[in-house]
Phi, psi and omega in degrees: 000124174224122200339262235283348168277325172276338167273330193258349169278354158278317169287319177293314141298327174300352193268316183287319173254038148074060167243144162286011176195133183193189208189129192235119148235147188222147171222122194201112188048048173093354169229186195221137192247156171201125216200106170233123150255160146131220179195151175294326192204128176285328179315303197269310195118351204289149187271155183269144166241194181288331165243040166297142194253137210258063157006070203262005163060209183292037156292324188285017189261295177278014165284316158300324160310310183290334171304269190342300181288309172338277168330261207307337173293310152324324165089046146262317174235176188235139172313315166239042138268143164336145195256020173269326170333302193274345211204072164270021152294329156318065193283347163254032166311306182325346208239331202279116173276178150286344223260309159294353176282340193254014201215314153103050171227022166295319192083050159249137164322127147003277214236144111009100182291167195275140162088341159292316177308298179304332172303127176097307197091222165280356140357060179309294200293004185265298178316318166276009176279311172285340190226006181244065154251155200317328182301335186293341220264161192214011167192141163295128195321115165090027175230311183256168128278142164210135192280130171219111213264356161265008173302325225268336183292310191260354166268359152290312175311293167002293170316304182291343182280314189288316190269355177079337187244184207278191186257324173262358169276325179280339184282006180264257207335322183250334149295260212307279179267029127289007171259335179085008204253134192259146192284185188194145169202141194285345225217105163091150171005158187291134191277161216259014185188151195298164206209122191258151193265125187297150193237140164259087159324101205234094197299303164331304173247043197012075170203192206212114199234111179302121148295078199307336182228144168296162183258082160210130192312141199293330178295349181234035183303294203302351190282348212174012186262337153330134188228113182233159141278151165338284209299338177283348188254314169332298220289356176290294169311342170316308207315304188299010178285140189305317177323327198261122193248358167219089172287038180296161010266029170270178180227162176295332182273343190279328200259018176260295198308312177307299209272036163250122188296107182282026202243348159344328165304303215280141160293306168248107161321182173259052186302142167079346156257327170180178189268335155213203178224161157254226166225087162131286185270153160290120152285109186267163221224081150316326166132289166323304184230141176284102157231146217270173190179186150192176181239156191225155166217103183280214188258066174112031197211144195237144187220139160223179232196114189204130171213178172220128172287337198280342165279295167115058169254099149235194219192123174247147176239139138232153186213134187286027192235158172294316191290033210244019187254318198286355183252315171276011134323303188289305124033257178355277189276018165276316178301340191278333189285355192262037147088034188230083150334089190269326183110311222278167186218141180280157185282134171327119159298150170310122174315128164317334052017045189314112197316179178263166196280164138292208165295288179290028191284283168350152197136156188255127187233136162221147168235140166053189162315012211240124175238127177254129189259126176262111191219149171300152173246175200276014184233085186346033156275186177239164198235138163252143192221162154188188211052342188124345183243161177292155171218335178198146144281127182273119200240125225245140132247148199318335180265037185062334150307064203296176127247114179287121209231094181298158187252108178115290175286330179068026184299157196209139169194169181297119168213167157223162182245132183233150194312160165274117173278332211279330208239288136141348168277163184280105161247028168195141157284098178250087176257137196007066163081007186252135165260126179218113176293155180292169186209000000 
């Protein structure tokens, strides 16, 4: 592994899935590589540098965990205790911890409804008083996983209740620059450093369309509002390394406690997204090795973020295109061939020969306001719609495990549908890590 083998596998990919820009940092046996090609904007031309900053979308997850654990190392929040004591804006605080709010087993929905995040502005405690009540849950606390980005809504507030200050004023004051990281945010006041701009790769009418602004409502800052570089996610990824013996502003038992898996327990896992959770990163199953991480998706920007604590090896993407996932798919195994353990594995292909469905596939599923509809389709395979529209083929295999197949793009990822023990029939849908009980 060397600069120049790793600048022409970036550039030679970013060029195949059309993204203008991107950025590789690596840390590998002990040296560190940092590697950009490309532009910032296709509009102005500015070229990406090393510390331009990247829109990383829920990258920004596990920094608000670590803000959140900073507090508990302090003996400011307690991991399991109920969250109504600190937050009685919190209505299903009575049943909820941090610790399942960071691990993404609370049994809170998914997804933000659309058109709520503005109402209020950032007025988190007004928001979660409405929409985090116990009535809300969409699973009982602490039996399944389901990825939720509004759990990540209520350990922000959490934050601002405990610390006095905004969700961006403490991951600036206490996280980022004690870290040496100058913040940048997608949300709110102007970044204090370039920000490279998300792109829509648009194959069909073969052309590449700047997205000049993130869409995403001031309430879900903590869910997705961070702007980083590559090289800012290694030096992030540092502090867990077994190696590093003083990770401020983190402590050694704490940033060991994010990389312990919590699903051990869990009934239903996070198929398709990763092999466990910690509190805040994904564990991925290398074969050899664990290794933790997560992935971000902006507004045209795709960013992921993978290390092993047990080496001290990690690997950052940041890349400005909606396609910026399909170049570290590719990505992927060039790094496994220079001997750097990324975690990720391609998803099973589909039987050639699709089994025949079950009965009982078919059906209405909901997590939060989101109904995903399950129906035969006309070659007798299944169709998934939601919003109201068709969205994907579900390409089946005998063990309830599908591949989801987008309609137009043809983009692909993973889900199942899994039994109900209680019934002994498919009583859930699980597509990219959101679990939605039949309904």
């Amino acid at each position: 592994m060397d600069h120049d083998s790793l600048h022409s596998t970036l550039t030679e990919l970013a060029a195949r899935h059309r993204v203008p820009g991107a950025q590789l940092a690596v840390i590998h046996e002990g040296e560190r590589f940092l590697v950009h090609t490309g532009v910032c904007d296709t509009g102005s031309g500015a070229p990406v540098e090393r510390h331009t900053a990247f829109p990383v979308g829920s990258l920004t997850k596990p920094f608000t965990a670590a803000l959140a654990m900073i507090l508990v190392a302090d003996g400011d929040v307690d991991l399991d205790e109920p969250l109504s004591g600190q937050l009685p804006e919190f209505g299903a605080g009575e049943l909820v911890t941090l610790r399942q709010l960071l691990s993404h087993t609370s049994g809170l929905p998914s997804d933000v409804p659309e058109g709520s995040g503005e109402a209020g502005g950032g007025d988190r405690a007004r928001w979660v008083a409405r929409h985090c009540r116990t009535a809300d849950l969409t699973h009982p606390p602490g039996t399944v996983f389901s990825y939720s980005n509004i759990g990540y809504v209520v350990v922000g507030r959490l934050i601002e209740a405990v610390t006095g200050m905004s969700w961006q004023e403490a991951i600036s004051a206490i996280l980022l620059e004690p870290l040496g990281t100058r913040p940048a945010f997608v949300v709110g006041a102007r970044a204090s450093r370039p920000v490279a701009t998300g792109h829509a790769v648009q194959a069909v009418r073969d052309r590449v369309v700047p997205i000049p602004d993130q869409d995403l409502p001031e309430v879900e800052m903590p869910n997705g509002a961070l702007a980083l570089s590559a090289e800012d996610l290694v030096g992030f990824a540092r502090l867990y390394f077994a190696g590093c013996p003083d990770p401020q502003p983190l402590d050694r038992a704490t940033a060991d406690d994010m990389c312990f898996d919590q699903l051990s327990s869990i009934a239903i896992g996070p198929y398709g997204m990763a092999d466990g959770w910690g509190l805040g990163w994904a564990r991925f199953d290398d074969g050899a090795a664990d290794v933790y991480g997560h992935n971000g998706t902006g507004d045209g920007t795709s960013c992921h973020l993978r290390f092993d604590p047990a080496n001290g090896s990690a690997v950052a993407l940041t890349a400005n295109a909606n396609t910026g996932a399909q170049l570290w798919d590719a990505l992927v195994p060039r790094l496994r061939a220079m001997g750097l353990p990324v975690g990720d594995r391609p998803a099973p292909e589909p039987p050639a020969t699709p089994p025949p469905v079950p009965d009982d596939c078919p059906g209405r599923y909901t997590n939060g306001d989101t109904e995903f509809v399950v129906q035969p389709g006309a070659d007798g395979g299944l169709l998934l719609s939601f919003g109201g529209a068709p969205h994907s083929e579900l390409l089946c295999s005998p063990d309830l495990r599908f591949t989801m197949r987008e309609l137009g793009s043809g983009a692909r990822s993973p889900g199942r549908f899994v039994t109900d023990p209680a019934t002994g029939r498919i009583g859930y849908l699980q597509i990219t890590g959101r679990l939605a009980p039949r309904r």
